[in-house]
N, C-alpha and C positions, 0 to 999 in steps of 0.2 A: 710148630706154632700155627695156631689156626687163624686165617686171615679173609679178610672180609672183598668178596668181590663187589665190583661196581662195575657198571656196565655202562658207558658213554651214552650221552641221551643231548646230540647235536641239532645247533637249529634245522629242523625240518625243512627250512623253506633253502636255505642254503643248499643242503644236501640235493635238493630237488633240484635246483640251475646247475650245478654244478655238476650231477649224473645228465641232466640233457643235452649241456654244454658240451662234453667230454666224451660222452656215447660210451659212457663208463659202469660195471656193477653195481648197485648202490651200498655195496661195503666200501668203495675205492671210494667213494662219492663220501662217506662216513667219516674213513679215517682220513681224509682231507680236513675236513670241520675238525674233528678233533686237536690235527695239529693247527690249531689258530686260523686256520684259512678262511677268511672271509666269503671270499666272494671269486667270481668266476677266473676274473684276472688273475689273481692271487692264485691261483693251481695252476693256470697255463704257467706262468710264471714260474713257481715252484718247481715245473717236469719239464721247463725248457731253458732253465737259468744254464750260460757255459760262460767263460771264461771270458768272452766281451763285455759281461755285464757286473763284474769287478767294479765295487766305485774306485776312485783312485785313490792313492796312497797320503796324497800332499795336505790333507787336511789334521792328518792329525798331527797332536800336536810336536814340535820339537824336532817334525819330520826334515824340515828347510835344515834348521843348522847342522844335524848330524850329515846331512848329505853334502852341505859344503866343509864343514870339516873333514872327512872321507878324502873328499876328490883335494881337498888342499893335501894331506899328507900323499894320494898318489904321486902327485904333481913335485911335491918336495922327496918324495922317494924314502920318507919315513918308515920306520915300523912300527909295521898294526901287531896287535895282539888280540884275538879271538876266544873270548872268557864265557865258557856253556856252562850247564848243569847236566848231571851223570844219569837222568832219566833219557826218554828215550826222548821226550819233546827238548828237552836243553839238546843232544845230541845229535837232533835232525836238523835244529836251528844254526848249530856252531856247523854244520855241513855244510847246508846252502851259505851261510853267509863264510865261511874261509872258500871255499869251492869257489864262489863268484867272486870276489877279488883279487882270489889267486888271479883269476885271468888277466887281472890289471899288468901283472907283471912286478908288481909291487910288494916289499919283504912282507909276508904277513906269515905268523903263524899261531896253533891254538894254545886252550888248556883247558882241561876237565880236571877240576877235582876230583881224589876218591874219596868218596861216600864217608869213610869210617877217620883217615886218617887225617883229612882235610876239613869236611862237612860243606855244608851247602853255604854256595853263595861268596862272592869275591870278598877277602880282607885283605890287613895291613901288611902281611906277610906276601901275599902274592905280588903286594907292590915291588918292597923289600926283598924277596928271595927272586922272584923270577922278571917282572919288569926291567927293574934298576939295571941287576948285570945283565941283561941282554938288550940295553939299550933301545926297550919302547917307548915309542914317543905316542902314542893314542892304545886304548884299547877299548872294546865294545865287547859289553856283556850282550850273552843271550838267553833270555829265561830267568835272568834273576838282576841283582842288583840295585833293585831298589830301596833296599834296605843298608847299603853300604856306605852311609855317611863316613864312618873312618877312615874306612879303606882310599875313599876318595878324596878326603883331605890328603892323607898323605901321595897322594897320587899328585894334586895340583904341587904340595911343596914341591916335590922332585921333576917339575915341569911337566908332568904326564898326564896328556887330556883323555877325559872316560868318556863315551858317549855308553848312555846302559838303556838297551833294549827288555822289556821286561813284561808282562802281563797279569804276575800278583799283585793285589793290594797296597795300596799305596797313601799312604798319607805326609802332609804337611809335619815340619817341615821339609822339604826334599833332598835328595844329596846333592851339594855344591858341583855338577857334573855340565860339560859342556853343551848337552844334551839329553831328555829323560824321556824316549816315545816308551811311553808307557799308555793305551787307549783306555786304564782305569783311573788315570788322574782327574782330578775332581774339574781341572781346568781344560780337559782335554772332550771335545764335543763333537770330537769326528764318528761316534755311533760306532768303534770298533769294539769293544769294551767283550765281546765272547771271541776274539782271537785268541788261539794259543800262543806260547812262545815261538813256536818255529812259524808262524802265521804274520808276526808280528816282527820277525825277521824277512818273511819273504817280502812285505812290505816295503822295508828300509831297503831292501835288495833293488825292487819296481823302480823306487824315485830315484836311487843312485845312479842305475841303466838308464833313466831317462834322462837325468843332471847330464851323466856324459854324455847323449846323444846329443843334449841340445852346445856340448861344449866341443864335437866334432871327434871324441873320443875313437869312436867306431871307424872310422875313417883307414884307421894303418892296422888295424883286427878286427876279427871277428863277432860280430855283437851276439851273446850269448841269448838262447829261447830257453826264458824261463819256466817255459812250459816246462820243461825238463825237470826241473825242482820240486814238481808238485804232488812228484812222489815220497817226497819225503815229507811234504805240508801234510799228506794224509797221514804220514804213517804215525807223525807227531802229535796232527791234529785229535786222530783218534784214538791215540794210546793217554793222553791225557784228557781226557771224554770233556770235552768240550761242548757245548750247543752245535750241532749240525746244522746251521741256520747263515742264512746270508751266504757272504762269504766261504766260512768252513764250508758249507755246503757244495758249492761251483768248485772249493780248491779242493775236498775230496773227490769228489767225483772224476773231477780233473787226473788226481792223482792217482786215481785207480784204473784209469785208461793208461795211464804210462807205464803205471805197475805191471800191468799186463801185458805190454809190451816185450816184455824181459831184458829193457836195453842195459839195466843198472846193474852191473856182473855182482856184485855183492848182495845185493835185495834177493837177485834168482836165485842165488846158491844158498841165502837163507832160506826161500819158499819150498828149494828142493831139499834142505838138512828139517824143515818142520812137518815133512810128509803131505805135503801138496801131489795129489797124484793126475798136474796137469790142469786141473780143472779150474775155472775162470775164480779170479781172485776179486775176493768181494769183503766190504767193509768188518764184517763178521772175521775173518781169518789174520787182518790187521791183529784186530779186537785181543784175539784168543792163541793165535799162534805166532804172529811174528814181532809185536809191540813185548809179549811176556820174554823174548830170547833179546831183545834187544835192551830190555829194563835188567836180564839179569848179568849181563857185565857189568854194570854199575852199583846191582845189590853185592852180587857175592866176587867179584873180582875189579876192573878196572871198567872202565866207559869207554876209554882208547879202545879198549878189543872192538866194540860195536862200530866207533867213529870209523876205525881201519877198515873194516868189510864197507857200511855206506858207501866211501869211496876209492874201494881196489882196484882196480883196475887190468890185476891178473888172475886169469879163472883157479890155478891155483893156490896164489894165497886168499883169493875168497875162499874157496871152498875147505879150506883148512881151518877161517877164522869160521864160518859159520857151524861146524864143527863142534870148536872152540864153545860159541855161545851154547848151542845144542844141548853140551856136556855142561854148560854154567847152568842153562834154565833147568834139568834133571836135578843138579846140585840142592837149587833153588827150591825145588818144588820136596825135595827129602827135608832140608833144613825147617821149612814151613808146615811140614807134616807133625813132624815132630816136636815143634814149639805147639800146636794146636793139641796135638794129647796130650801133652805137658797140662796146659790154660786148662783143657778139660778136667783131668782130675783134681786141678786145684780148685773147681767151682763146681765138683761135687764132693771136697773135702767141705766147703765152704759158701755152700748155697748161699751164706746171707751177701756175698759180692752182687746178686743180682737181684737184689731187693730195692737197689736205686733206679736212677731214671739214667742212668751212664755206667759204663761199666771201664774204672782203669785200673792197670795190672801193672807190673813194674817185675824187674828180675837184673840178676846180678850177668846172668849169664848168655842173655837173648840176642841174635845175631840183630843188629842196625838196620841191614839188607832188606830184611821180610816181614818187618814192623809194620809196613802199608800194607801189606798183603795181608794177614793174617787180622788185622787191625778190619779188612773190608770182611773179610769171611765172617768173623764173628759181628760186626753191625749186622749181617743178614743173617743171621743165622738169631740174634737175639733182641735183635730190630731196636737198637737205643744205638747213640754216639760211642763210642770206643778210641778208648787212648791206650796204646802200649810205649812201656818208656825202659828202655835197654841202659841200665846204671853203672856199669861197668868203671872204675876209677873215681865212682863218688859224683861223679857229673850222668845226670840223667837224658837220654835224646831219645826221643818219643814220635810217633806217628798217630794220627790219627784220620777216622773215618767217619762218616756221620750218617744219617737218615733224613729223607725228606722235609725240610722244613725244621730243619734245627741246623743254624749257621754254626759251622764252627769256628771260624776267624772271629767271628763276636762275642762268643762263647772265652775263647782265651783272651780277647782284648778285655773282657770283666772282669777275668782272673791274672792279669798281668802282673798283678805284685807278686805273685807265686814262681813264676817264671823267669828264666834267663835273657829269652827270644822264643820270639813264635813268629810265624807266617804261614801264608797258604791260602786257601778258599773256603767257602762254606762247606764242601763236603769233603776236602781232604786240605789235613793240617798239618803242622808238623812244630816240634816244639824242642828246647833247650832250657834243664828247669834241676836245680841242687838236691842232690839224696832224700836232702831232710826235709825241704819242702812237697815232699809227694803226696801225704797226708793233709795237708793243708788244702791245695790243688784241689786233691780228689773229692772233699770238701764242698768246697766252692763250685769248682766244675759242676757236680749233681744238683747247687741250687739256682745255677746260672741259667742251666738245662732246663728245669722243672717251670722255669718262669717262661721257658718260649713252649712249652709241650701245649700252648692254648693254638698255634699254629699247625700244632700235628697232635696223631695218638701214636703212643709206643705198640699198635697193633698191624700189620703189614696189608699194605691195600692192595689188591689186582685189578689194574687197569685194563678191562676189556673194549676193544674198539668195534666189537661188532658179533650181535650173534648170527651164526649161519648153522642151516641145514648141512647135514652131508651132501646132500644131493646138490648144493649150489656149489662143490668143489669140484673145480674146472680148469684145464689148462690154462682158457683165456682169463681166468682170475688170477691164476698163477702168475700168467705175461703181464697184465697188469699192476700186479702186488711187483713186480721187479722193477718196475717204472719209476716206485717210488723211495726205492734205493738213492743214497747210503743210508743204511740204517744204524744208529748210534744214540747218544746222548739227544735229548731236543726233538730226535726225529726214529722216535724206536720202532721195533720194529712190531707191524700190529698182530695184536693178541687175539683171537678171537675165541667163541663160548660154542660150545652144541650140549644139549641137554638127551636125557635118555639114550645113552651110547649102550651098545653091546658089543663084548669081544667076542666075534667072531673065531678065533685064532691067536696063541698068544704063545712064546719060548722066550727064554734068556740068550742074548748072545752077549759075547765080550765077558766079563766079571759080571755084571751088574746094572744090564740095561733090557728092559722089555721089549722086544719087537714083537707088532699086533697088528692085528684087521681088526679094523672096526665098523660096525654097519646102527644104521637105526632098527635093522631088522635082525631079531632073535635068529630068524629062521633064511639068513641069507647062502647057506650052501656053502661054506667058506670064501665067497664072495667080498666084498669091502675094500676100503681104502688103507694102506698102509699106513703105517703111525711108530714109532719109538718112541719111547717114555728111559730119559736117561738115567742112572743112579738111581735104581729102584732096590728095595732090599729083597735077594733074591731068595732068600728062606721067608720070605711073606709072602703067604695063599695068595694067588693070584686071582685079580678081581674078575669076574664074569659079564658087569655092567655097571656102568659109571651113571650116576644122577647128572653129573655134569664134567664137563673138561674145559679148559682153555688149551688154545695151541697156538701154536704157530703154523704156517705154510711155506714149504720149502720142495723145490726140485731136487730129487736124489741125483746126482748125477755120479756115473758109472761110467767107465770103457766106452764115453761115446753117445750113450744113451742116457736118459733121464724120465724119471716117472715122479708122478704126484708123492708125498708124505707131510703128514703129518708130526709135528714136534710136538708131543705132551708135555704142558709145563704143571698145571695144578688139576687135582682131583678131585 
């Protein structure tokens, strides 16, 4: 699909205090402005935010009484119940927050739904099957619960207080619950509103540890360093791509120094089952290799398998569960291959599916597990919303994925009469909706769509942060391009353009990936800067000079050593 570049064109005058201030490139100087930066402070700021400069927990809202209900059921010696969700961000939350109370000494223990046999989010039956006989007297959701008005009525009838930690969407009226920090409540004005779930837990964790400090708790144990946690705020944070802004920002970063550490026996023996060979763990390897193993106990097996490695605590049963995962995310990634060929020939038996402005598919026999995944591949792959809904028993459950400027939570809130239940965010959804109502839906859904497309085009834009010569690629660009890591959601990572490239040098390695030199000069000697170009197709003539490239810049690092490359994204 051919798609249109644009090239960033930031205030001038900015860019200039900001390169003097900083004694910085003026591409650093660049993609600063780009990302929202005002002004001079604002970047010092930005490259020097750490963990002292965390606003505190206690404003937002609902924060007060969940933490003295907490500390009352320590104190009464009650049972807590720790209620997550089966991705990786419910799963890093329901960590830190059973992890940290466990220390209390107090009975606490979890529950992760499965995905298929349970679905998302606390109901009446978890009260009823697993509360009642086990005698909990409080439970706190993580990652979800805001949407659990029943579940939480019949909680209060059987005396059983909810406090529900939560970060989706949220409207009035609320669940009847003795506490709701949710920082997207309409009444809630503490400025948290891009926390993830586990973000949003480690919060309620802060004020709790402080509750007890000021109640002398610490005093006969050891008071836990939350810094320790904040490897799992990353791993959470970034596997459900949240804004790297604020907050997220100082607690990745944060977390990514612990990560590296290797103190967390389960995390290391995941980094060493996803072919980590050594080299410094960076926001990028969350992203792509340890967030996809830890999402697939949850799609295609259990979430227990992942919650148990988080926190093992023996090197070999971690390295047995991570293993485990290894074998699930392989699983994962055949089952998803295979639904996408599938989707492919049925939309060239049937080109007119892509003559809308939305594109939903539906199937009797689609694994639940790989509906978000496959769901995101083909948003980019065919740059509109996509819904897939797995109908198996007549009852349909669906994922979806979106583009730029087309909300999808607002998109099913128009279409609600069609549906069972929906929730989620503007760019990923997820929905429960009857066999017969699919047609309807799909409907609706393309003209709900078609009314926001004044927001966006169905044609895919490349955001370039900066054009550079070859000749202006330089270690100390490099050292500096690293400064303003994590790169993620909010804070990607920057793209830049060179125009009139020549390959100097050019072979296939792997299946399917170009490795090349490339020079401004036709006649460089086999001289030039290295470059990979990934999933190129290897039976197409290979280009001899590019009118233009975007890339990216990355340190190859090897055994030790490291050299300048180039990542070719667009040609």
């Amino acid at each position: 699909m051919k798609k249109r570049w644009h090239i960033s064109e930031p205030d001038i005058s900015i860019v200039n205090e900001i390169r003097s201030a900083l004694h910085c490139q003026p591409s650093i100087a660049a993609i600063l402005a780009n990302r929202n930066i005002r002004s001079v402070k604002e970047a010092k700021q930005f490259l020097s935010d750490s963990l002292k400069d965390i606003r505190l927990p206690h404003t937002i809202k609902d924060m007060d009484k969940a933490v003295r209900r907490i500390y009352d059921a320590i104190n009464k010696s009650q049972k807590i119940l720790i209620f997550g969700d089966y991705d990786a961000d419910g799963i890093t939350a329901t960590a830190v927050l059973y992890d940290f109370i466990k220390q209390t000494d107090v009975d606490v223990s979890y529950h992760i739904p499965h995905r298929i046999s349970e679905g998302y989010g606390l109901k009446k039956n978890h009260i009823s099957d697993i509360a009642v006989p086990n005698g909990i007297e409080l439970i706190i959701t993580v990652d979800c619960g805001s949407g659990s008005h029943d579940a939480v009525e019949l909680a209060n009838s059987k005396n059983i207080d909810i406090i529900i930690t939560d970060h989706h969407n949220i409207f009035k009226p609320y669940p009847n619950a003795v506490a709701i920090i949710n920082p997207k409540r309409e009444d809630c004005s503490a400025g948290f509103e891009m926390l993830a779930g586990v973000g949003v837990a480690f919060y309620l964790v802060a004020a709790l540890r402080m509750h007890l400090r000021d109640e002398g708790f610490w005093t006969k144990r050891k008071e836990p360093n939350l810094k320790r946690y904040c490897d799992l705020v990353a791993l959470g944070t970034i596997a459900d791509v949240v804004p790297l802004h604020k907050e997220n920002r100082i607690l990745t970063n944060a977390g990514l120094e612990v990560l590296n550490t290797g103190n967390r026996i389960g995390l290391r023996s995941l980094v060493k089952a996803a072919g980590n060979n050594g080299t410094a763990i960076v926001s990028e390897d969350i992203a792509f290799r340890l967030a996809p193993r830890i999402n697939a106990a949850g799609r295609i097996g259990h979430a227990n398998t992942a919650f148990e490695l988080i926190l093992s605590g023996k090197q070999h049963q971690a390295t047995r569960l991570a293993e485990t995962l290894n074998k699930m995310n392989i699983d994962r990634q055949d089952i998803e291959q295979q639904m996408l060929e599938d989707i492919f020939v049925r939309l060239d038996e049937n080109p007119e599916f892509l003559k809308g402005h939305t594109l939903v598919l539906s199937d009797d026999a689609w694994h639940e597990g790989v509906l978000g995944i496959v769901a995101s591949r083909l948003a980019e792959r065919f740059y509109r919303p996509v819904v897939l809904i797995s109908t198996a028993n007549g009852i349909g459950k669906g994922s979806a994925r979106s583009i730029p400027g087309i909300d999808l939570y607002r998109l099913f809130k128009s279409c609600e009469d069609d549906l069972e239940a929906f929730g989620g965010h503007a760019m990923a959804a997820g929905l429960t909706i009857n066999k017969k109502d699919i047609n309807c839906f799909c409907s609706n859904f393309d003209k709900a769509a078609e009314k926001s497309l004044f927001q966006c085009t169905l044609v895919p834009k490349i955001e370039i942060d900066f054009e550079l010569n070859l000749k202006e690629i330089s270690p100390l660009l490099m050292d500096q391009l690293e400064m303003l890591q994590p790169f993620g959601e909010g804070n990607r990572e920057p793209l830049f353009m060179a125009r009139n490239i020549h390959v100097v040098s050019s072979d296939i390695v792997g299946k399917a990936h170009r490795r090349m030199k490339l020079s401004h000069n036709a006649k460089s000697d086999g001289h030039g800067i290295n470059a990979i170009y990934f999933n190129v197709d290897p039976e197409k003539a290979e280009a001899r000079f590019y009118e233009k490239i975007a890339f990216h810049l990355r340190w190859n690092r090897w055994n030790g050593n490291k050299s300048l490359q180039i990542i070719v994204e667009e040609t």
